[in-house]
N, C-alpha and C positions, 0 to 999 in steps of 0.2 A: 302393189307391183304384181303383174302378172308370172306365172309362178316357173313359166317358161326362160322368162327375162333373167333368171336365177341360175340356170342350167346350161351346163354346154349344149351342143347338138347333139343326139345321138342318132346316127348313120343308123336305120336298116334297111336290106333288099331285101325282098319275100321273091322266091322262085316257085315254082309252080314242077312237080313231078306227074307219078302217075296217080294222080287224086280224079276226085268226083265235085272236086270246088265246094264241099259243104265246111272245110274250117273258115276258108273266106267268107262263107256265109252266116258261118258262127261270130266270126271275131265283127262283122259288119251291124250285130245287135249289141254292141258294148257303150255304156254310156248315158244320161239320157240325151245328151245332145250331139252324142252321132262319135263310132270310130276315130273319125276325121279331127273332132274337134279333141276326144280326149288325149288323140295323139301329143298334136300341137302345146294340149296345155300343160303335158307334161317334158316339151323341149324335144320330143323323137322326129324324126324327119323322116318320111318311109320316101325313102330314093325310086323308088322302084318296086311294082307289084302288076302282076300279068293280067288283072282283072281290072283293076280301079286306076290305072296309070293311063295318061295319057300320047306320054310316049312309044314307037312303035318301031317296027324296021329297024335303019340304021341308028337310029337314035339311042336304042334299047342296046343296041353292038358297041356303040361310043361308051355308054355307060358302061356297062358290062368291062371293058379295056381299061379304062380311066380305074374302075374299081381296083379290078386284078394286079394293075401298075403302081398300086398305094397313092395315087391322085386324089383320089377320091379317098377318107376314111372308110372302114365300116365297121360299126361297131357292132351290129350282132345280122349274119346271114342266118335268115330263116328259109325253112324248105317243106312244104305242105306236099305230100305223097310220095310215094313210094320210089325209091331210086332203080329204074332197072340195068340192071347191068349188060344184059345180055341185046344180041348173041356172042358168044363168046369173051363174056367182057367188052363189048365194044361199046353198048349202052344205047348203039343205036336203034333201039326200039324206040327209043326218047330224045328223039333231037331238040334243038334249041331251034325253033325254025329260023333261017333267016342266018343263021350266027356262023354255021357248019361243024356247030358242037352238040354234039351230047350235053343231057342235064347232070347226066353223070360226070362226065368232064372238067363240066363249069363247075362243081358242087368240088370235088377233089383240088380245080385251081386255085377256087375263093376261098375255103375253107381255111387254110391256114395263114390268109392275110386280117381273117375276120376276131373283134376282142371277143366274141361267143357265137357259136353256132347252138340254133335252137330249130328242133323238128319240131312242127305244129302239125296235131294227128298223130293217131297210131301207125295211120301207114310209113308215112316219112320215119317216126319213133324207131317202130321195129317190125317193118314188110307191111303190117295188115292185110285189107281186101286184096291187094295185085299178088300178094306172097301165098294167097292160099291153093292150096290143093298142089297140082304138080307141079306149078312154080315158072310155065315154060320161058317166062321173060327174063329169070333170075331176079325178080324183084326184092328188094332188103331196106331194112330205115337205114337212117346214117351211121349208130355205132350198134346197132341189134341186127343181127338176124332172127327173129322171132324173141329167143330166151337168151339167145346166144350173144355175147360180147364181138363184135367185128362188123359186121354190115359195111358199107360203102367208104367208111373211113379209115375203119381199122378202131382191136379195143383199146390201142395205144393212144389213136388222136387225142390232142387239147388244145383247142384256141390257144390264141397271143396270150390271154387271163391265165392261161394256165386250166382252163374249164374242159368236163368231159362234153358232147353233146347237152345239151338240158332238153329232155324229151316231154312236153305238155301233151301227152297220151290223151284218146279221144276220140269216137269216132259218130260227133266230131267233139271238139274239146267246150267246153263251156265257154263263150265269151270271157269272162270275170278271169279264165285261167290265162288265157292271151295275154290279156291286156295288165294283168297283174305282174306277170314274169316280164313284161317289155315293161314296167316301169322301175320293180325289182332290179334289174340289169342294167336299165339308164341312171338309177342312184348308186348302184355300188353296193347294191342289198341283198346280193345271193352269192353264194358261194359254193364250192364243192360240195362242203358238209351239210348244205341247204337239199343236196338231191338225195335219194332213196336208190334201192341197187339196179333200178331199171333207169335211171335218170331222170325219177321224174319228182318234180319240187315236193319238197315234205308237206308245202300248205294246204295240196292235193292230197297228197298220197300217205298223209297221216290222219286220214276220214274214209270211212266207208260210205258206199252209198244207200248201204242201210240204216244210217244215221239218220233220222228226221223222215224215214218214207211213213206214209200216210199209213199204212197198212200193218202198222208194227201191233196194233193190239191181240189183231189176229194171225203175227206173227208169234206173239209169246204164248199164246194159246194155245200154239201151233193147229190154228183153223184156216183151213185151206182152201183156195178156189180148186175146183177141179175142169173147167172151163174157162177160153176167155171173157172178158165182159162182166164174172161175178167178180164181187169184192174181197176175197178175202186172199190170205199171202199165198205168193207165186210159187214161193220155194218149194215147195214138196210135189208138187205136178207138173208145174208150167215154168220151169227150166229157171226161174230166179237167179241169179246169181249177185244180188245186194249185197250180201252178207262178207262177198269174197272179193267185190271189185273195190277196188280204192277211187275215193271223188266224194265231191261235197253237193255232191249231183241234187239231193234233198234236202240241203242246208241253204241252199241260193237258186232262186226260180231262174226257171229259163225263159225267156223273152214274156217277162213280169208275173209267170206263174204256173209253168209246167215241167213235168220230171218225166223218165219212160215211164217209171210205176205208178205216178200220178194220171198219166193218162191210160193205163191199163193194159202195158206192154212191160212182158219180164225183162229186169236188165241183164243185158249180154255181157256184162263184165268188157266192154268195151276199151277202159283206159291198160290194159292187160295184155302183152304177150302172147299173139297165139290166139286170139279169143274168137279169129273167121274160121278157124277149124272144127269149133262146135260143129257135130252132127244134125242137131236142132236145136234150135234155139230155144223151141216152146216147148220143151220136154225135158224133165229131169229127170237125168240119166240114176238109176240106182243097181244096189249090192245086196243083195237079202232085202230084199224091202223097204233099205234106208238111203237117202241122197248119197252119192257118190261125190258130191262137191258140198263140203262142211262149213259152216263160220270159219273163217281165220284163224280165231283165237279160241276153239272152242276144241276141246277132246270127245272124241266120237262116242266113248262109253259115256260122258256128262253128257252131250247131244240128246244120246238115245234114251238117258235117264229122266234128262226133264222134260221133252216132250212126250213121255209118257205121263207124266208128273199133269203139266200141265193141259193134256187132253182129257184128262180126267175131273179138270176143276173148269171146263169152259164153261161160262154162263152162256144158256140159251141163246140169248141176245145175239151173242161173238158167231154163234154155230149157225146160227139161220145165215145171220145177213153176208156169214163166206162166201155162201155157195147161191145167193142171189145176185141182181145185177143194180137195187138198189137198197135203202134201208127198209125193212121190213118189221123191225120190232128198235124202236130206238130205248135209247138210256134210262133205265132206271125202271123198266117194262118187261124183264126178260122175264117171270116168271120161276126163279131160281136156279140152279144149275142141272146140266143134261148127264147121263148117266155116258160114258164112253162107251 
């Protein structure tokens, strides 16, 4: 029996804010046989989505009414970008086209008819990209303002479930994290005590994305690239922030096999609060000579103690091929250890 045939429907609408469309283009590599179909086979129906729907005009306006009037269920509205509120709260920097609503409008009507709202992206999450710098659209996620509890719903809001937002942080989010929390939510498998204090599912946000990066040996050595393109860890020159960003980003390939740090880009701690305000991305900011953004779990005098500890014991090997852009002396060849 198909596994569908088991399930109720579960109602979602995907809205579209002020994004750059790259989580549609995330959640669109899920699968091996296509978004579409893993939708279906787990019972979800996407009603409606601005990209991949073929509905348009008025037809998108009926929908849209039908929803809002409890006609139509919905069991969980999603909102990929960032909500702008302005000018003056009116939100009209973002209209619905065609509708004569604001996305802010629609987002605050359907909101409280929906059993969960869920932001897909950091923008939608908490502002992102449209929230940086002066801000002039008022852009904000659904219950963040950056770090802040309240955004476009308020820190009060809860779905029909009793749910706060559930924010799949991202920029953009891994496929796997999409399509996992919509099946999550279609069986009855997440709950409040499932999210983390930014609202984002502990299955995420109880992993680093320093977990599994390819470059950890010459992270505990603490051997470092000092440009891009060589191989060794980011963290000490080139702005790394693995250590700090929550995601399984190096634990499950991205479209069958790549990561930032895998392909030789420091990560921006993206799933994060706040994380477009970096001043640079490829530069780690420091204080006396030490990173000014630390491991998580890690205290700054232990920090500072073992990567002395361990710059002292690099093998050769580790030292060369950091600050090269391929292998230059591999395993078991190093010629014994380098004097610090």
């Amino acid at each position: 029996m198909n596994r569908a045939s088991q399930l109720p429907a579960f109602n979602v609408l995907w809205l579209q804010g002020a994004s750059c469309g790259g989580c549609t283009m995330a959640v669109l590599e899920t699968g091996q046989s296509g978004w579409f179909e893993e939708l279906k086979s787990f019972g979800i129906r996407l009603i409606w989505h601005p990209s991949v729907s073929e509905a348009t005009g008025s037809e998108v306006t009926a929908i849209l009414e039908e929803v809002r009037a409890g006609h139509i269920p919905l069991d969980a509205l999603i909102l990929e970008g960032s909500v702008l509120r302005g000018p003056n709260g009116s939100g009209r920097f973002n209209m619905f086209a065609g509708t004569g609503r604001s996305i802010y409008q629609w987002i605050t009507e359907l909101a409280p008819v929906a059993s969960y709202v869920v932001s897909v992206g950091s923008c939608a999450a908490y502002g992102g990209v449209p929230a940086a710098g002066i801000n002039p659209t008022d852009a904000t996620g659904l219950q963040f303002d950056g770090t802040e509890q309240g955004g476009a719903l308020g820190a009060s809001f809860c779905s029909r479930r009793g749910m706060p937002v559930i924010n799949i942080a991202g920029c953009a989010p891994h496929p796997g994290w999409i399509m996992e929390t919509l099946v999550a939510l279609a069986t009855n498998d997440l709950a409040a005590t499932d999210l983390d204090g930014y609202g984002r599912p502990k299955f995420i946000a109880n992993h680093l994305a320093h977990h599994g990066c390819s470059r950890n040996e010459f992270y505990e050595f603490k051997a470092s690239a000092e440009k891009m393109s060589e191989l060794g860890c980011m963290m000490e020159h080139l702005g790394c922030k693995a250590t700090q960003a929550v995601g399984d980003c190096n634990q499950r390939s991205w479209n069958g096999g790549g990561s930032c740090t895998k392909g030789g880009y420091a990560c921006i701690s993206c799933t994060s609060p706040g994380f477009e305000s970096s001043r640079n991305f490829l530069e780690t900011g420091k204080l006396a000579g030490i990173p000014i953004g630390l491991p998580l779990d890690m205290p700054k005098a232990w920090f500072v103690a073992l990567s002395a500890l361990s710059k002292s014991a690099t093998p050769k090997r580790v030292r060369s091929n950091a600050t090269s852009d391929h292998i230059v002396i591999p395993p078991g060849r190093s010629g014994g250890k380098t004097k610090p």
